[in-house]
C-alpha positions as CSV (number, residue, x, y, z in Angstrom):
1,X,205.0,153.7,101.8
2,X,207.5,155.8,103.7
3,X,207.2,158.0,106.5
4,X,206.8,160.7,103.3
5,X,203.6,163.3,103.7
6,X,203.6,162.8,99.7
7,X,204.8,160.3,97.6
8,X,205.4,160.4,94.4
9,X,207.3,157.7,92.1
10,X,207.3,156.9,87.9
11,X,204.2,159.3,88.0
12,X,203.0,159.6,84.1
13,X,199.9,160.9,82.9
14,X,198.5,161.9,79.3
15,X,195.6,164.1,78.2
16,X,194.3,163.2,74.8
17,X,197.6,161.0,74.1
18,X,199.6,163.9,74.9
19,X,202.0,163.3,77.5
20,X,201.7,165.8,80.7
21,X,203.3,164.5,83.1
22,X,206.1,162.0,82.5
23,X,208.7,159.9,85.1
24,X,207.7,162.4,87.9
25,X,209.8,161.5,91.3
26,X,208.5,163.8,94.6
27,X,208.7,163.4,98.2
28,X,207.6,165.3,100.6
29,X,208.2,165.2,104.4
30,X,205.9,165.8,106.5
31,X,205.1,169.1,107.9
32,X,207.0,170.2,104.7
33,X,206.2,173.6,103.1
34,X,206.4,173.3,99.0
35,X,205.7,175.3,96.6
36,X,205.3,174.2,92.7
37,X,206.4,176.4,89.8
38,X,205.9,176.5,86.4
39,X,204.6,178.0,83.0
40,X,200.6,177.7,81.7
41,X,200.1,174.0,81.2
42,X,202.6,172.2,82.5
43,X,201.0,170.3,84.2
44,X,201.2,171.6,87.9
45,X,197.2,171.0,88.9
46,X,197.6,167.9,87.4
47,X,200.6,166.5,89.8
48,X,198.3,167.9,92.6
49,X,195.3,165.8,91.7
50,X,197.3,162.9,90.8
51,X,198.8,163.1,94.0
52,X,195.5,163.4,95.8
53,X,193.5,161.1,94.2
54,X,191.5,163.4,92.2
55,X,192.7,162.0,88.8
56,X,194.7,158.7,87.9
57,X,197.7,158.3,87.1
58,X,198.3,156.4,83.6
59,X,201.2,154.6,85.8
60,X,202.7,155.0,88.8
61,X,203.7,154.6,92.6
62,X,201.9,157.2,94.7
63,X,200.1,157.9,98.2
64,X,200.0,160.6,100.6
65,X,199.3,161.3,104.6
66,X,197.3,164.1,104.6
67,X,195.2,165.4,107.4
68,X,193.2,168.0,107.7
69,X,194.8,171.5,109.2
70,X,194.6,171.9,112.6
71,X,193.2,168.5,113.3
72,X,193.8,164.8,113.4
73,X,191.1,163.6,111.2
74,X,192.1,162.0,107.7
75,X,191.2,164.5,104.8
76,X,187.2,163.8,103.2
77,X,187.2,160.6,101.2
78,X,187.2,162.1,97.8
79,X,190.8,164.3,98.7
80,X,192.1,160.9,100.0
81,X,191.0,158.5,97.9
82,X,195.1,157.4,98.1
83,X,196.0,158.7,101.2
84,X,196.7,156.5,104.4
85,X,197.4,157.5,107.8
């Protein structure tokens, strides 16, 4: 991985066989503010937990670097389950 905060690459995840997410790219410096737009369902929670950890992808290339605000320590293991420092 990069010197990215987030890290996103050929992100794709379904729901039920329904596509959600499809070829997602993101990257994210760190220190980076962003801000995610988009109708009911489109699938903007789901980038976040894919991103995180919190769900699996059906393919991809992701990670993240997050730490906790204000500190130095990694976030808890369940929020970083693909994270590094």
């Amino acid at each position: 991985m990069n010197s990215s905060a987030i890290s996103l690459r050929n992100l794709v995840k379904q729901r039920s066989k329904k596509p959600v997410l499809q070829g997602v790219n993101l990257e994210v410096p760190p220190g980076a503010v962003v801000g995610l737009l988009g109708r009911n369902g489109s699938g903007k929670s789901t980038l976040i937990k894919c991103a995180f950890g919190l769900l699996k992808p059906d393919s991809a290339s992701a990670g993240c670097s997050a730490k906790m605000r204000g500190t130095s320590r990694p976030m808890p293991n369940r929020a970083s389950a693909m994270c590094r420092r």
